[in-house]
NUVEX-131860 format. One record per residue: residue number from 1; residue in three letters; x, y, z of N, C-alpha, C, O, CB in turn. Coordinates in steps of 0.1 Angstrom, whole numbers, plus 5000, padded with zeros to 4 digits. Glycine has a CB too. Layout:
N
PT     i    aa   n_xx   n_yy   n_zz   ca_xx   ca_yy   ca_zz   c_xx   c_yy   c_zz   o_xx   o_yy   o_zz   cb_xx   cb_yy   cb_zz
PT   NUM   ala      X      Y      Z       X       Y       Z      X      Y      Z      X      Y      Z       X       Y       Z
...
***
This chain:
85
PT     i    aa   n_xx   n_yy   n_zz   ca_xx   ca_yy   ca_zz   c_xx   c_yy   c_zz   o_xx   o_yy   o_zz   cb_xx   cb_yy   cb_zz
PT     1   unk   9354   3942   4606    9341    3934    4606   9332   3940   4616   9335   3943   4627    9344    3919    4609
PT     2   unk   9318   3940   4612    9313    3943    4621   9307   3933   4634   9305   3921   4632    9305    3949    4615
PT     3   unk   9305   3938   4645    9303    3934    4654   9283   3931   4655   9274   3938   4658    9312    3943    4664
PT     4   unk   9285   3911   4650    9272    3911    4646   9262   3908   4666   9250   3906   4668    9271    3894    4632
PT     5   unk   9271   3909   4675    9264    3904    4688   9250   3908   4692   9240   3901   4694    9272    3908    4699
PT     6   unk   9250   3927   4694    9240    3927    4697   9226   3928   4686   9216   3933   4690    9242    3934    4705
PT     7   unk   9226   3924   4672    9218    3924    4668   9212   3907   4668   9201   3901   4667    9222    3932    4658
PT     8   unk   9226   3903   4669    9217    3885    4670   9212   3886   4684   9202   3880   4684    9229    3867    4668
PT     9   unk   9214   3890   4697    9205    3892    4710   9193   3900   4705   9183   3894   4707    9213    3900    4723
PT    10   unk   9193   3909   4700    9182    3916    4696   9169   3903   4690   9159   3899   4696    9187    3928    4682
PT    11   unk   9173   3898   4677    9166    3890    4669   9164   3875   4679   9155   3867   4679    9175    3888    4655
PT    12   unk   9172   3877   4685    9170    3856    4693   9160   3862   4704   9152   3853   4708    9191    3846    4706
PT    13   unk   9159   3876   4710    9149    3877    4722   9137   3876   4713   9128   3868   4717    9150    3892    4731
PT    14   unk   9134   3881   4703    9124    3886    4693   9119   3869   4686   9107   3866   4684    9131    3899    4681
PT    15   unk   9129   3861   4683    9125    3846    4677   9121   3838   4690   9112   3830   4689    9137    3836    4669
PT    16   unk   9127   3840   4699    9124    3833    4711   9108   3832   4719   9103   3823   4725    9133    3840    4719
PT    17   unk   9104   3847   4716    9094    3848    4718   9081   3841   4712   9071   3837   4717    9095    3858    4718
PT    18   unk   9088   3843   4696    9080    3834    4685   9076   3825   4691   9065   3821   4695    9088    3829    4674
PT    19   unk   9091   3819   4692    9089    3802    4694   9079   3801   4710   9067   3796   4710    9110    3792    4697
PT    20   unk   9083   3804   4717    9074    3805    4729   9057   3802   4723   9051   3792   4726    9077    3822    4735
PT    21   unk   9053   3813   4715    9037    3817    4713   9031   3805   4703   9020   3799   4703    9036    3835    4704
PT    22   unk   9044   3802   4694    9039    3786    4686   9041   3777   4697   9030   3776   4703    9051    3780    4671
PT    23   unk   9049   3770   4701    9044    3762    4717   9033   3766   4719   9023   3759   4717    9053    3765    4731
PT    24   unk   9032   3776   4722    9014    3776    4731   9002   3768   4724   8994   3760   4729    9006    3794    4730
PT    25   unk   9004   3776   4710    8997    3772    4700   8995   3756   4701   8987   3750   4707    9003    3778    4687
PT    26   unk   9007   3751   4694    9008    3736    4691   9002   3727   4707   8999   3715   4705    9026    3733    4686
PT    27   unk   9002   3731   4720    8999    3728    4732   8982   3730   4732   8974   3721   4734    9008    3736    4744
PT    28   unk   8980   3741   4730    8963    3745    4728   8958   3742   4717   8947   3747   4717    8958    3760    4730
PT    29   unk   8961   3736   4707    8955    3737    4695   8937   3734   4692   8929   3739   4684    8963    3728    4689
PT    30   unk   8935   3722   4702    8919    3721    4701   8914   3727   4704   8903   3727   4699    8912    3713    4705
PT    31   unk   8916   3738   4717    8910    3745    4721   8910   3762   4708   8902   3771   4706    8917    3744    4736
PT    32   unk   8923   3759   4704    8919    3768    4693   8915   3770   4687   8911   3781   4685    8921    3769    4687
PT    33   unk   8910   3753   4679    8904    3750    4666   8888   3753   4672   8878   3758   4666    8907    3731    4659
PT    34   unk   8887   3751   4685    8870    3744    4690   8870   3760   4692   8858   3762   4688    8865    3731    4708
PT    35   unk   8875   3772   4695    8869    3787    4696   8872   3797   4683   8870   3809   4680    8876    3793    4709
PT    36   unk   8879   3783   4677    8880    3794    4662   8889   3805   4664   8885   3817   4662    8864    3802    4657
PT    37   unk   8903   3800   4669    8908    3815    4676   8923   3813   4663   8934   3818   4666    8914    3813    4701
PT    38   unk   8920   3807   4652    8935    3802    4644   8940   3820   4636   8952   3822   4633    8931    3785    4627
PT    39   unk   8931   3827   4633    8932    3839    4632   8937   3850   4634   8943   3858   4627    8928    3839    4631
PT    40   unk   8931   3851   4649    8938    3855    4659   8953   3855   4659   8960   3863   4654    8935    3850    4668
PT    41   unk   8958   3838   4670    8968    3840    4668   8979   3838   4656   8991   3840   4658    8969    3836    4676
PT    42   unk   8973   3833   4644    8981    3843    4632   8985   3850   4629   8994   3850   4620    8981    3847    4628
PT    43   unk   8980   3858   4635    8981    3874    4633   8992   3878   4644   9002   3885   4642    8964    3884    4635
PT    44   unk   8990   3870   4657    9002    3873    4669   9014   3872   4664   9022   3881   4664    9002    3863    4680
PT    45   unk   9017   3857   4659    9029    3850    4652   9032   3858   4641   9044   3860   4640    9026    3835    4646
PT    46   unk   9024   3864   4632    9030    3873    4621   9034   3887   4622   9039   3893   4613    9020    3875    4611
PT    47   unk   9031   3893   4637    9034    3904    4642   9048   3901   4646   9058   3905   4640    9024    3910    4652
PT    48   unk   9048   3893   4656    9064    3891    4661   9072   3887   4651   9083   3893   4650    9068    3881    4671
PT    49   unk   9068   3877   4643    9077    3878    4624   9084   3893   4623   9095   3897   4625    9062    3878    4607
PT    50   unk   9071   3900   4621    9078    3909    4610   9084   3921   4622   9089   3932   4618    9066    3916    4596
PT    51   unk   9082   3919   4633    9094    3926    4643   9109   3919   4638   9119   3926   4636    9091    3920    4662
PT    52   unk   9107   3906   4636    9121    3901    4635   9129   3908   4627   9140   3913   4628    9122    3888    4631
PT    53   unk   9116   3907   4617    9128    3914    4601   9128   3927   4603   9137   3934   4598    9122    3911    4581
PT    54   unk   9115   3934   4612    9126    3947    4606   9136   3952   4617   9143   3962   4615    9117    3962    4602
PT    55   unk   9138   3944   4629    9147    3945    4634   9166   3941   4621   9176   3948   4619    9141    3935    4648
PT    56   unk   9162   3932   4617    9170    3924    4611   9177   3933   4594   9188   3936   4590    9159    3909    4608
PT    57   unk   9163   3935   4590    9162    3950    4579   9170   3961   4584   9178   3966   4575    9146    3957    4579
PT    58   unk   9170   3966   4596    9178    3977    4598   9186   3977   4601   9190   3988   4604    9176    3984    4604
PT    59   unk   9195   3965   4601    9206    3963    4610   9217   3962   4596   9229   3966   4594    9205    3949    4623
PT    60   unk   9208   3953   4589    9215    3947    4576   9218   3963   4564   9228   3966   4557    9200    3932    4568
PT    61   unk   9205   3970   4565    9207    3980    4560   9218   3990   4565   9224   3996   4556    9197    3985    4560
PT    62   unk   9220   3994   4579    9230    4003    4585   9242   3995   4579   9249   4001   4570    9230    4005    4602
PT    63   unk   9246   3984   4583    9261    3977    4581   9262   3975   4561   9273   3976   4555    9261    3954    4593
PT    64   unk   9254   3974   4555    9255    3975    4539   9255   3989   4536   9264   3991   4527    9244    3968    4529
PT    65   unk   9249   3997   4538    9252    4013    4531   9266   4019   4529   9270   4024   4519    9245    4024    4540
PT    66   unk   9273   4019   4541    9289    4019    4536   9294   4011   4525   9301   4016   4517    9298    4015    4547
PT    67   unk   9291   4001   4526    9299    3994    4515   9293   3994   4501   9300   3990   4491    9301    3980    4518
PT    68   unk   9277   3998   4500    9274    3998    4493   9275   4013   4482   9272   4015   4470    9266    3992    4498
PT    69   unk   9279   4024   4493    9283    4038    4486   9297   4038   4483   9302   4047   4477    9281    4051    4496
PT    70   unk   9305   4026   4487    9320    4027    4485   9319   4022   4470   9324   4028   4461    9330    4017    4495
PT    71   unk   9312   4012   4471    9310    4004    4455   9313   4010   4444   9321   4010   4434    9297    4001    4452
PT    72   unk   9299   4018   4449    9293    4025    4439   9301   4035   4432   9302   4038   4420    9281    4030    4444
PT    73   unk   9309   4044   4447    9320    4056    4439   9328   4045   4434   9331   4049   4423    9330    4069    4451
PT    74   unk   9334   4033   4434    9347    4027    4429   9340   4028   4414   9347   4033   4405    9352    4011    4435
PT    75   unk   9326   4024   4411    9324    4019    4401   9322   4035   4393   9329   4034   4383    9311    4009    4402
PT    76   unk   9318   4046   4394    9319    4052    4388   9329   4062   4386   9328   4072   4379    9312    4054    4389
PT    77   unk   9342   4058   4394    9357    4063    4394   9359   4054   4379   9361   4059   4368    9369    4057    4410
PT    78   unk   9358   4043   4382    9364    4038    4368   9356   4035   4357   9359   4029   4347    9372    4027    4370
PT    79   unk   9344   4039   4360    9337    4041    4344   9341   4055   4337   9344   4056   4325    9320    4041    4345
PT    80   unk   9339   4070   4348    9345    4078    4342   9355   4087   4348   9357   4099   4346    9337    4083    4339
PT    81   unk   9362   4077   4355    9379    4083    4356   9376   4095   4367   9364   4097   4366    9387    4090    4339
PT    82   unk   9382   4102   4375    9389    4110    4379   9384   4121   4376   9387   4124   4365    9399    4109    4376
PT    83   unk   9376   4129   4382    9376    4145    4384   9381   4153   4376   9371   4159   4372    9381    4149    4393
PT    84   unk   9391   4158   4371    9397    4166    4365   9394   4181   4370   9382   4184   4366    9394    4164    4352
PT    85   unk   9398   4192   4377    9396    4202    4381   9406   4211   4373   9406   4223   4375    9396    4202    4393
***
């Protein structure tokens, strides 16, 4: 099995942060709304998002490619058998 630790430390520093920047948000919000700043930090919150996943993407991709090339030879071992040399 793989050892999921340091990718969930990876991702919890990276959501953490999230959550941190929405707090701010939800704490400043009038001051948001009154400078027109909801865009902005949008765009903050959607940046650290998609840190998450592709932290999350690469991790998920390295630990599935083995299994997913094992598959694949099983499956075409026994669709067409064995090598023959």
């Amino acid at each position: 099995m793989f050892n999921l630790f340091p990718f969930r430390a990876k991702t919890a520093v990276l959501t953490d942060e999230r959550i941190k920047v929405m707090n701010e948000i939800i704490s400043g919000i009038r001051v948001i709304k009154m400078y027109t700043w909801e865009e902005p930090f949008a765009e903050l919150v959607a940046d650290i998002r998609r840190l998450v996943l592709k932290v999350a993407n690469y991790k998920i991709n390295n630990m599935l490619q083995p299994t997913i090339t094992a598959v694949l030879v099983g499956i075409h071992l026994l669709y067409y058998g064995a090598m023959k040399i």
